[in-house]
Steps between C-alpha positions, in 0.01 A plus 500: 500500500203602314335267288447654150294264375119535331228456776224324340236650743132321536243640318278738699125346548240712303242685702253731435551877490248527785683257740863716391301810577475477823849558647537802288597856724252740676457783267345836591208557327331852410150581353422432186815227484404244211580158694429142464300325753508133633169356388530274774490212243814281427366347222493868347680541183593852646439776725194758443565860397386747711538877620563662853207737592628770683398537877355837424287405214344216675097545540184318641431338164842262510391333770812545689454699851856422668843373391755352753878619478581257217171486346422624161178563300565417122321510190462253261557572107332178415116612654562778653437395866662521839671333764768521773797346487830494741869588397581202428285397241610781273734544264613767256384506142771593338593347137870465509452328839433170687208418507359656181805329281385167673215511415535622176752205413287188608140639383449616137207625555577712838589853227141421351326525839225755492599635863887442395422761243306755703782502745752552230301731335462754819881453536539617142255773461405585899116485410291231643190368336222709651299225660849416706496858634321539803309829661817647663740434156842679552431739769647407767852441597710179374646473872304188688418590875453210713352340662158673355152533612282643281302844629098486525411725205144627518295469143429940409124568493338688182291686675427736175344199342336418801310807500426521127343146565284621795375808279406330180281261749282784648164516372402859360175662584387818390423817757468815495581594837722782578720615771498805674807608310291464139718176423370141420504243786323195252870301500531561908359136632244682689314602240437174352166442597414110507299263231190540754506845536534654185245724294370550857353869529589532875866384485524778118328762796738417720772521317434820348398393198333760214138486535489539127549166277676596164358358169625179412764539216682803731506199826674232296736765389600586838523186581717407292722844579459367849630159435790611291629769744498270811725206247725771455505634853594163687602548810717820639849466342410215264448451112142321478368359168187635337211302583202423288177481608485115355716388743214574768438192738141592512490310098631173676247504704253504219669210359476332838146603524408294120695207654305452819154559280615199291265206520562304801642087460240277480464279822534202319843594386629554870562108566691507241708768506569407847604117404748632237641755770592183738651346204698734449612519896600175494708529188652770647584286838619234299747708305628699799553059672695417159695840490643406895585194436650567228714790663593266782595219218738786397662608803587152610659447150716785517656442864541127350711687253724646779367860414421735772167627585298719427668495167526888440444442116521859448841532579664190390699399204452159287245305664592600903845393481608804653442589847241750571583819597444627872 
């Protein structure tokens, strides 16, 4: 016979939503998923927001270069940075479900959370804040492949503005010499005759100069023609920029030439200079002793802490709690 009778039943012991969290089911997870994550931290008041990146929108700047078959690279709404987490330390964010409604119920403050509300926010609207996007935002596929390695992707070389820098950089000179076709050569690099050699008669014979020199006004004219045309000429196929004949290297080497005619130090001033010049060496040795030791002070502080090392900084959330990401 069935006793009908009121069970008093013992009142279950409180624990934390982290420590209930963890027999929870495996879920399958997609890209762009808005999950919690274990913060690895029991005296947590809750679990950390976060966002699945996609497998085909990962890139060299997350830091992430391979992902095991339950392995995950997340996001973080609170600072934007990365880790990897497993399957297990993941659960859904989903407001009408354990462990949001946990959470929710023993922390007043858990709605006011800044990356509480960015995560409800892209649920709500489907736009992220734009520093939480990253390069490859929404164009791949949601579908995870793993495990993941991450391709070798070479950086693309300019090599437009690689020319336009080597152009503007070429020093100008003006010559008259002509081809046997009637067209100028002065921009081919042949034609630029050197600092030592120019104004010399036998390299203007040689070259087929005019015997005749025009008046003055009519050769600064055509040299500035001459300049002009070869800035907008540039190289076959290319756009160069017009040149003026004040951007000439032959001016800083006037400058340079006032410099070196300066009066010379006096020898009396020599000891002197080179006394404060060991000072400052040894300052400088002393600070790079003190900047060691205090870099080793660090290090040995922060495996005290049970951290790992090196650190990763870059890609950790609040303080290195997290693990860094492989």
């Amino acid at each position: 016979m069935v006793d009908a009778s009121a069970t008093v039943l013992e009142a279950p012991r409180e624990q934390s939503p982290v420590q209930t969290l963890l027999s929870e089911e495996k879920h399958r997870w997609r890209g762009r998923d808005v999950v919690f994550v274990d913060p690895l931290d029991t005296s947590a008041a809750y679990w950390w927001p976060a966002m699945i990146v996609p497998t085909d929108e990962i890139d060299t700047t997350m830091g992430c270069t391979q992902l095991g078959a339950d392995e995950y690279l997340v996001k973080y709404f609170e600072d934007f940075k990365y880790s990897t987490v497993r399957g297990s330390e993941l659960r859904a964010f989903d407001t009408s479900q354990r462990p949001y409604t946990d959470f929710a119920a023993n922390n007043p403050s858990f709605p006011k959370d800044k990356a509480i509300r960015g995560a409800l926010s892209f649920l709500k609207t489907g736009h992220a804040h734009a520093k939480f996007q990253w390069r490859q935002w929404q164009t791949g596929s949601d579908v995870l492949c793993l495990p993941f390695t991450l391709k070798a992707q070479p950086m693309p070389v300019d090599a437009d503005s690689t020319s336009v820098l080597v152009d503007s950089d070429v020093t100008l000179v003006k010559d008259d010499a002509t081809g046997d076709d009637g067209d100028d050569e002065a921009g081919s690099p042949e034609s630029l005759p050197s600092d030592k050699s120019r104004g010399s008669p036998e390299l203007s014979k040689s070259r087929g100069s005019p015997a005749k020199t025009p008046p003055p006004q009519a050769e600064g004219a055509n040299q500035k023609e001459a300049v002009e045309s070869r800035g907008r000429r540039g190289r076959p196929g290319k756009r160069g920029r017009p040149v003026s004949v004040r951007q000439k290297r032959p001016g800083k080497r006037k400058i340079l030439e006032q410099a070196a005619d300066e009066t010379p130090v006096p020898d009396t001033d020599v000891p002197r200079i080179q006394a404060v010049i060991k000072e400052l060496e040894e300052v400088q040795e002393e600070y790079r002793f003190f900047r060691s030791l205090v870099r080793r002070s660090a290090k040995d502080l922060w495996l005290e802490m049970g951290n790992e090392w090196p650190p990763n900084l870059g890609t950790s959330t609040r303080f290195g709690k997290r693990r860094k990401v492989n």
